[in-house]
Backbone as CSV, one residue per row, in Angstrom:
resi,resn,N_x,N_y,N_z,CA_x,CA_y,CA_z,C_x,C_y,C_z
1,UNK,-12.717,5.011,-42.553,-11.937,4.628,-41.380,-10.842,3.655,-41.826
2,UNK,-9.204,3.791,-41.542,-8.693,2.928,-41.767,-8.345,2.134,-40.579
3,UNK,-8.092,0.706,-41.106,-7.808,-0.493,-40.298,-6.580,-0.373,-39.417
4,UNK,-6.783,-0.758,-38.000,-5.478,-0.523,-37.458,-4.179,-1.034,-37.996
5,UNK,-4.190,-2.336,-38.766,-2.881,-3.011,-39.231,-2.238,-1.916,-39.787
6,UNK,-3.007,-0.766,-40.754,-2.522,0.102,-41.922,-1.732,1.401,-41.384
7,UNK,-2.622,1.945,-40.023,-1.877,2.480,-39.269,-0.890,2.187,-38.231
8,UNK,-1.035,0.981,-37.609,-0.503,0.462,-36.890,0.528,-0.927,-37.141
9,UNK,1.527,-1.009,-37.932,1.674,-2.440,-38.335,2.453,-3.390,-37.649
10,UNK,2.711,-3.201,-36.455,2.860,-4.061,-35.350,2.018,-4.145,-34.573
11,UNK,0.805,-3.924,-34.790,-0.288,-3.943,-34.028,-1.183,-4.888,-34.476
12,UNK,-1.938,-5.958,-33.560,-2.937,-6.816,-34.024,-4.122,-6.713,-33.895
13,UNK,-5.030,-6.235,-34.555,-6.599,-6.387,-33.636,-7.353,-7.491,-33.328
14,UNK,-8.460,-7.313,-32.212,-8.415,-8.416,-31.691,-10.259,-7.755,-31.577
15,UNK,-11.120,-8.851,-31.115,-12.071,-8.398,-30.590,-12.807,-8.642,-29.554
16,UNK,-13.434,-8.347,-28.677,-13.749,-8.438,-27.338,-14.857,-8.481,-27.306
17,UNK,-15.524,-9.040,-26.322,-17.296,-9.061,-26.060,-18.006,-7.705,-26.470
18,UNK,-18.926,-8.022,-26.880,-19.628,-6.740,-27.057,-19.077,-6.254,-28.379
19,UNK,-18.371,-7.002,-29.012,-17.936,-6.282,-30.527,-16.962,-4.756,-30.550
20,UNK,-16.365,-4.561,-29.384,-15.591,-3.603,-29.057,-14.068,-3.706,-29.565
21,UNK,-14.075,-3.391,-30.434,-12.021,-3.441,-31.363,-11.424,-3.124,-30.579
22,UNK,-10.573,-3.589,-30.202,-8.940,-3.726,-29.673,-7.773,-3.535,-30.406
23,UNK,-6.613,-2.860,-30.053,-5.710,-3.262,-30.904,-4.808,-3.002,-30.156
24,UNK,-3.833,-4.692,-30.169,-2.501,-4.745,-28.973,-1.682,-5.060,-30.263
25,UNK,-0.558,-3.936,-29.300,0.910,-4.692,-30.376,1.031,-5.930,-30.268
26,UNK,1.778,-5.967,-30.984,1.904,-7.836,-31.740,2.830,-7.894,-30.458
27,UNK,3.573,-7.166,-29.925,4.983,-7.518,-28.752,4.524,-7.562,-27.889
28,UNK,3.159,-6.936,-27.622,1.770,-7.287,-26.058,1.464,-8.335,-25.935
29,UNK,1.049,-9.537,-27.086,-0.074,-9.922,-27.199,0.245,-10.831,-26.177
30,UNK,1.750,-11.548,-25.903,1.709,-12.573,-24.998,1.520,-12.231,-23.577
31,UNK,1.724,-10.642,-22.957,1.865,-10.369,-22.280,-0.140,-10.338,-21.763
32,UNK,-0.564,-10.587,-22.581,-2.137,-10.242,-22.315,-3.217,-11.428,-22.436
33,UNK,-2.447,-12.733,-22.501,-3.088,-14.067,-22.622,-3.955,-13.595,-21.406
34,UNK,-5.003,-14.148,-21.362,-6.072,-14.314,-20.505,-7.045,-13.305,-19.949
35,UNK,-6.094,-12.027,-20.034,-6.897,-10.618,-19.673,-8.462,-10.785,-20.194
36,UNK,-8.946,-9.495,-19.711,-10.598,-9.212,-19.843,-10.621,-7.626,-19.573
37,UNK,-11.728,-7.601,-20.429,-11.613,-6.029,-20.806,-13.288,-5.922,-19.768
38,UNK,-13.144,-4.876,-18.644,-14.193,-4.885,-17.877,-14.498,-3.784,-17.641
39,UNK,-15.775,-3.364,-17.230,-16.465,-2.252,-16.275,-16.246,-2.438,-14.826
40,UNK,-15.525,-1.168,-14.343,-15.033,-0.986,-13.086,-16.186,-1.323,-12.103
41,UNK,-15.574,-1.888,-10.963,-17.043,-2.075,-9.950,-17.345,-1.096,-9.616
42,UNK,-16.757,0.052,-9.732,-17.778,1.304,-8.541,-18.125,1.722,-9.683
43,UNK,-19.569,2.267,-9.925,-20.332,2.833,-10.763,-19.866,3.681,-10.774
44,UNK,-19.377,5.128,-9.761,-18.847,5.887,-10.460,-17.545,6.408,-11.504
45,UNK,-17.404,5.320,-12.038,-15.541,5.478,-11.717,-15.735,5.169,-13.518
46,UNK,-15.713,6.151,-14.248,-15.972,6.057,-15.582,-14.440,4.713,-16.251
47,UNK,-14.675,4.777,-17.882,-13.665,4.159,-18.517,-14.222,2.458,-17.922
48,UNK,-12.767,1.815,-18.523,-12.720,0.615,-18.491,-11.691,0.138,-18.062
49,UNK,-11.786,-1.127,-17.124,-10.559,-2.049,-16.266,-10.046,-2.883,-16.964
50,UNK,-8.722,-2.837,-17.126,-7.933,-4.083,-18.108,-7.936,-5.115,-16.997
51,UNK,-7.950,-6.522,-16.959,-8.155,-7.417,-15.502,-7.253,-8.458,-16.399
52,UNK,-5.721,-7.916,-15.996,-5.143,-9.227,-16.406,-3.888,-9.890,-15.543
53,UNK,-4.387,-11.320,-15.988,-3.606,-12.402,-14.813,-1.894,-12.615,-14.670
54,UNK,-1.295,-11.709,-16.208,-0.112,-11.894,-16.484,0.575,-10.426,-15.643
55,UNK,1.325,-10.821,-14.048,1.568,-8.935,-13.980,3.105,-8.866,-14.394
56,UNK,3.456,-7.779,-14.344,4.455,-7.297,-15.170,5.652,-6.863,-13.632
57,UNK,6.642,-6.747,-14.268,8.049,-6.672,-12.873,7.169,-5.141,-12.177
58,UNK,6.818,-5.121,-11.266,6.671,-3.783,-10.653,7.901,-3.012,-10.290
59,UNK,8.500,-1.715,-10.355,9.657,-1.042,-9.628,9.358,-1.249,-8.700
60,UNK,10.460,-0.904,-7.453,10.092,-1.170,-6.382,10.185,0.420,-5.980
61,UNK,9.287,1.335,-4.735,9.338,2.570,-4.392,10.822,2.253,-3.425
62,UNK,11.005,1.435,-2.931,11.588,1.870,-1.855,12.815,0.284,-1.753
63,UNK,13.141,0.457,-0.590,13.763,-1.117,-0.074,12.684,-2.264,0.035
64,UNK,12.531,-3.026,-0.941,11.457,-4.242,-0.369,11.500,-4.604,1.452
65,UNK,10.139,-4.604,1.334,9.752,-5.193,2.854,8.863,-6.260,2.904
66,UNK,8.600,-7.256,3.878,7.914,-7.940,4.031,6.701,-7.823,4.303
67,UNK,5.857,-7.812,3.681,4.371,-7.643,4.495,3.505,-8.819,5.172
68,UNK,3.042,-8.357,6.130,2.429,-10.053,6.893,1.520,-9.265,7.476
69,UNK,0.219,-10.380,7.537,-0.641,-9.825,8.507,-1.818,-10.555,7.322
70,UNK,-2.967,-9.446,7.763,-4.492,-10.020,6.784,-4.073,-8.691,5.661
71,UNK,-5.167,-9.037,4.543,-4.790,-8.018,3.289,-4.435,-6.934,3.397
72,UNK,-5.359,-6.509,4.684,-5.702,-4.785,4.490,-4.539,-4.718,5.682
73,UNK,-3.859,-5.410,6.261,-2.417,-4.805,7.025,-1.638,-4.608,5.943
74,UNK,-1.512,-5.406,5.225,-0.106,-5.380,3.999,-0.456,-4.459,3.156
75,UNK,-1.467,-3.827,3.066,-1.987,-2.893,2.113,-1.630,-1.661,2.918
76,UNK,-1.715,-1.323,4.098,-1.818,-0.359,5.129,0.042,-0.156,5.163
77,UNK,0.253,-0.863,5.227,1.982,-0.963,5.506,2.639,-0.890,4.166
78,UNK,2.418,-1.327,3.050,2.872,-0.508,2.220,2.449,0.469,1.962
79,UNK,1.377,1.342,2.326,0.982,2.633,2.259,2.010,3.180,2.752
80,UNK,2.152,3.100,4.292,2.885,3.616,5.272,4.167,3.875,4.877
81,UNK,4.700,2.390,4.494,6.315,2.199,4.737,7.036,2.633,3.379
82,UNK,5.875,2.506,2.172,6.437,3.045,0.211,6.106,4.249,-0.080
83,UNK,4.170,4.082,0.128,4.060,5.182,-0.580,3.685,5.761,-0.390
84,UNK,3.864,6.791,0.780,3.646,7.370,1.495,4.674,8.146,1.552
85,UNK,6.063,7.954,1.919,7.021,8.798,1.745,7.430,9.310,0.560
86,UNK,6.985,8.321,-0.552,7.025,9.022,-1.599,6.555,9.976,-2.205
87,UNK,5.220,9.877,-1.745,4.312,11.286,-1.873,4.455,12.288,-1.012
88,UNK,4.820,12.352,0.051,5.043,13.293,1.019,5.462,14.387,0.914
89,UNK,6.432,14.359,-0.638,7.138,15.182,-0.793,6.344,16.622,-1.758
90,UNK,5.337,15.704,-1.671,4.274,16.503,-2.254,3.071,17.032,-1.340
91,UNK,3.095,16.938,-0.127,2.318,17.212,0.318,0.776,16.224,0.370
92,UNK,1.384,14.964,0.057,-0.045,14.200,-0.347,0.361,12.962,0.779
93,UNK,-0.941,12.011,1.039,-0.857,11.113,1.355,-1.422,10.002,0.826
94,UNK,-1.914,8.187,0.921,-3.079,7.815,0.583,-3.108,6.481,1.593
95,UNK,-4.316,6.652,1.660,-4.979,5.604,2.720,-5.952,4.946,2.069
96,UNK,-6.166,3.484,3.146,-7.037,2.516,2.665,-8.373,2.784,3.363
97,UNK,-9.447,3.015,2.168,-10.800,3.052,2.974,-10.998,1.498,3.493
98,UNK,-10.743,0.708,2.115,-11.802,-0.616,2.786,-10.566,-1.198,1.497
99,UNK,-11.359,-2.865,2.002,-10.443,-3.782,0.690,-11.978,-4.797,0.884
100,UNK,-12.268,-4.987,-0.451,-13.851,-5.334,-0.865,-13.850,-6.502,-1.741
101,UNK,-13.652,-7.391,-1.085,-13.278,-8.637,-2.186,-11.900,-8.925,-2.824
102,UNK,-11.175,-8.697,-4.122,-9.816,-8.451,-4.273,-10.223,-7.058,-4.803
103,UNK,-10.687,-6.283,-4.235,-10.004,-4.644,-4.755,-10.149,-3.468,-3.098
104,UNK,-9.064,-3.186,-3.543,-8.599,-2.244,-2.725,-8.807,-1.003,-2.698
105,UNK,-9.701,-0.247,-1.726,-10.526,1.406,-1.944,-9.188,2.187,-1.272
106,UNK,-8.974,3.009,-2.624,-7.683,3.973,-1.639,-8.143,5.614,-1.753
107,UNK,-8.063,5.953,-0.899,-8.607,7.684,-0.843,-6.983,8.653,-0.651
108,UNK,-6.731,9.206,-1.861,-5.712,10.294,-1.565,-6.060,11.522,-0.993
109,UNK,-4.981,11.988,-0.333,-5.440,13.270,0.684,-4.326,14.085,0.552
110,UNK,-4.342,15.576,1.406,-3.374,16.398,1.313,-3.072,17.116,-0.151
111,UNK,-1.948,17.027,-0.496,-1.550,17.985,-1.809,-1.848,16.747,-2.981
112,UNK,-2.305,15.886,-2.689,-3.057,14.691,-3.709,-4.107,14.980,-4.209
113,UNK,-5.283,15.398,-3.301,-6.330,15.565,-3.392,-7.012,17.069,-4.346
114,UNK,-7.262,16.617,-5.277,-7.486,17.293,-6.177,-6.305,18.077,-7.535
115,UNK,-5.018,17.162,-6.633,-4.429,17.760,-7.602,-4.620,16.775,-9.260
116,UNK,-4.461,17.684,-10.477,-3.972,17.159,-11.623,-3.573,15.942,-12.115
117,UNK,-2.278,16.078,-11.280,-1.499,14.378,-11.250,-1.822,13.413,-10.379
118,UNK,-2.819,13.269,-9.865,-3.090,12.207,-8.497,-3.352,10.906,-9.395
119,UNK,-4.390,11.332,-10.927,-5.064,10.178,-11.047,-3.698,9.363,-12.183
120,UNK,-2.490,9.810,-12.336,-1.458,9.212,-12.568,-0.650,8.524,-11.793
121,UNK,-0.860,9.584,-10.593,-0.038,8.743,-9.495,-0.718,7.445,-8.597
122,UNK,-1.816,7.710,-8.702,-2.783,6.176,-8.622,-2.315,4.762,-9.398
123,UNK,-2.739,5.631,-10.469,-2.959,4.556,-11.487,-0.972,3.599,-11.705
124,UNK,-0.541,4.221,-11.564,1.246,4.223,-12.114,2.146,4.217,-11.387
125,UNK,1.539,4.795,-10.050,2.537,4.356,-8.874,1.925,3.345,-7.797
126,UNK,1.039,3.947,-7.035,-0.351,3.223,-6.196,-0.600,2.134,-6.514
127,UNK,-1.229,1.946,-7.781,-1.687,1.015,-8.251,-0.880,0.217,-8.252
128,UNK,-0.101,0.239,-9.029,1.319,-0.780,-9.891,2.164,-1.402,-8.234
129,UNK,2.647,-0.854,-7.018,2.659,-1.139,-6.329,2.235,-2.274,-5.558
130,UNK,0.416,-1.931,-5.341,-0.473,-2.844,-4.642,-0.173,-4.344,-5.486
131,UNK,-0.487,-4.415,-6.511,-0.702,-5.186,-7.422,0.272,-5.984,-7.694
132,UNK,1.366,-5.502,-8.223,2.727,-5.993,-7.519,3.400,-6.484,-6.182
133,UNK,2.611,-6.330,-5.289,3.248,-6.886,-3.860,2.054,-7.528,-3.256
134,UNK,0.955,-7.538,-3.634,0.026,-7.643,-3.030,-1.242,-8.785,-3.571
135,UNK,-1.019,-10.324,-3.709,-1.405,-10.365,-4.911,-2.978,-11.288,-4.844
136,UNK,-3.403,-11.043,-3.410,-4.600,-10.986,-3.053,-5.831,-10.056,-4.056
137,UNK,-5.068,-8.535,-4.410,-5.460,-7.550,-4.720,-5.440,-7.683,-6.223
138,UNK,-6.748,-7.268,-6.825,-6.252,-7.744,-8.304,-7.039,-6.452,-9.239
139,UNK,-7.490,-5.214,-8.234,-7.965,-3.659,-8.818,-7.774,-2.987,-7.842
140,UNK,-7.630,-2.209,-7.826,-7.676,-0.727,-6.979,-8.673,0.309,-7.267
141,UNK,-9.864,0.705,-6.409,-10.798,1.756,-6.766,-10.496,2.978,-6.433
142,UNK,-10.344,3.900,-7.000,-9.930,5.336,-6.099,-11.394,6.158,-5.730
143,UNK,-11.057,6.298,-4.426,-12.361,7.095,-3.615,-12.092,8.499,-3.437
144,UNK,-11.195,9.107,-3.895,-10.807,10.246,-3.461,-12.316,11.214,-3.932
145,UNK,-12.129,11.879,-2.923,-13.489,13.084,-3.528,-12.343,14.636,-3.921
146,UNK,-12.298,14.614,-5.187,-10.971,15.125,-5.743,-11.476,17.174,-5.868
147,UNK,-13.304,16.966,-5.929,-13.919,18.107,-5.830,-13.599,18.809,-4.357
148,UNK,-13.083,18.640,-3.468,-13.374,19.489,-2.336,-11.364,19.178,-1.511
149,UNK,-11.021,19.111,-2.501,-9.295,19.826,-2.330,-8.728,20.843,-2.531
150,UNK,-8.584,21.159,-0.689,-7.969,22.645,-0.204,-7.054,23.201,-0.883
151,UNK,-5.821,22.419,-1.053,-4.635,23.022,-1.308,-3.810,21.779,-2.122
152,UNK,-4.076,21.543,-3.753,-3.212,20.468,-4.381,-2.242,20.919,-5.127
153,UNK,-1.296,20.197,-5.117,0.162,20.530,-5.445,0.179,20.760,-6.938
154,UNK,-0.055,21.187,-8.034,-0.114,21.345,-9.105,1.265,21.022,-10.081
């Protein structure tokens, strides 16, 4: 096995609880002061949660808006008012089941649901969004039941 430096030489390794190797570019590393490398809260939800305190410029989907209210309004309203039209065009939607401490349960539906690209558009649009405007919110769980989608946009 070779060492990441050898393949990687802007890359630093690092190591994490549990003796699990890491390796962030050397141009990450400041960007990742304090992070934690975690197991997602919903048991089902395989992989691992990066949980870090440093966030990064989010794009914005749309015209910034104000959100006011309790979490799960501002969560609901940028659904509504960002990303929602953005997906639309796909035939998809996504809604808030619940908001469970700081993480936010979002269930995609329509031409989302089950399609291919949903769990990108979660993770990269959805996500990056909430997290970015929202800063109560510090994970997003996806609930979608991705097995029993009628018709996804491929």
């Amino acid at each position: 096995m070779t060492s990441p430096s050898s393949r990687w030489p802007n890359a630093m390794p690092t190591m994490c609880a549990g003796g699990l190797p890491v390796v962030v570019p050397a141009d990450s590393v400041d960007k990742l002061l304090g992070a934690t490398l975690d197991l997602p809260s919903n048991p089902d939800q395989g992989g691992l949660v990066l949980r870090n305190p440093n966030r990064p410029q989010v794009p914005q989907l749309g015209e910034p808006i104000e959100l006011t209210g309790t979490v799960e309004e501002k969560v609901r309203q940028l659904l509504d008012q960002q990303v929602n039209p953005a997906i639309a065009a796909h035939g998809g939607f996504a809604s808030l089941i619940k908001v469970e401490g700081p993480a936010a349960h979002i269930a995609m539906g329509g031409g989302c649901q089950g399609c291919a690209m949903s769990a990108l558009t979660l993770r990269e649009g959805i996500e990056s969004a909430i997290l970015g405007s929202i800063p109560e919110i510090t994970e997003v769980v996806d609930t979608t039941d991705h097995s029993s989608g009628e018709n996804p946009f491929y």
